[in-house]
C-alpha positions in Angstrom: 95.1 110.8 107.8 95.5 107.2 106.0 98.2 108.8 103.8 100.2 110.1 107.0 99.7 106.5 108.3 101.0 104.9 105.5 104.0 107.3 105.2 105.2 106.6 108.6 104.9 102.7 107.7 106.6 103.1 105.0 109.8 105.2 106.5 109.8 102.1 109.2 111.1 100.2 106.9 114.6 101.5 107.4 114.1 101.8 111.1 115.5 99.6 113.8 114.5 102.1 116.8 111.7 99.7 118.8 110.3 102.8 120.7 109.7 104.1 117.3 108.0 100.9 116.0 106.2 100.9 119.3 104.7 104.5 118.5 103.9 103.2 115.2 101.8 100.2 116.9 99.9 102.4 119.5 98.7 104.8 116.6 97.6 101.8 114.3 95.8 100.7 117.3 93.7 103.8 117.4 93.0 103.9 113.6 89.8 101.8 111.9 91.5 99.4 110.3 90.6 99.9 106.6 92.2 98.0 103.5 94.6 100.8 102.8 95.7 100.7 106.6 96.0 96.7 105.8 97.7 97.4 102.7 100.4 99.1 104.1 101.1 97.2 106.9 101.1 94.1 104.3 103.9 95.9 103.1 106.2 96.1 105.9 105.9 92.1 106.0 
């Protein structure tokens, strides 16, 4: 599940679409927010 996650972040990276990056938002907000999940979204920063 963390490694879906992380795969989506990742492809946002080339992705401008907001309603995407919205969808993106809503589904970190239902994950636990673990240091992988933290990780990742250090990465798109």
């Amino acid at each position: 599940m963390v490694k879906n996650l992380l795969f989506r972040l990742t492809h946002l990276q080339n992705c401008t679409n907001d309603l995407v990056i919205a969808s993106a938002a809503a589904e970190i907000a239902r994950q636990p927010m673990t240091e992988t999940v933290l990780l990742g979204i250090g990465f798109l920063i």
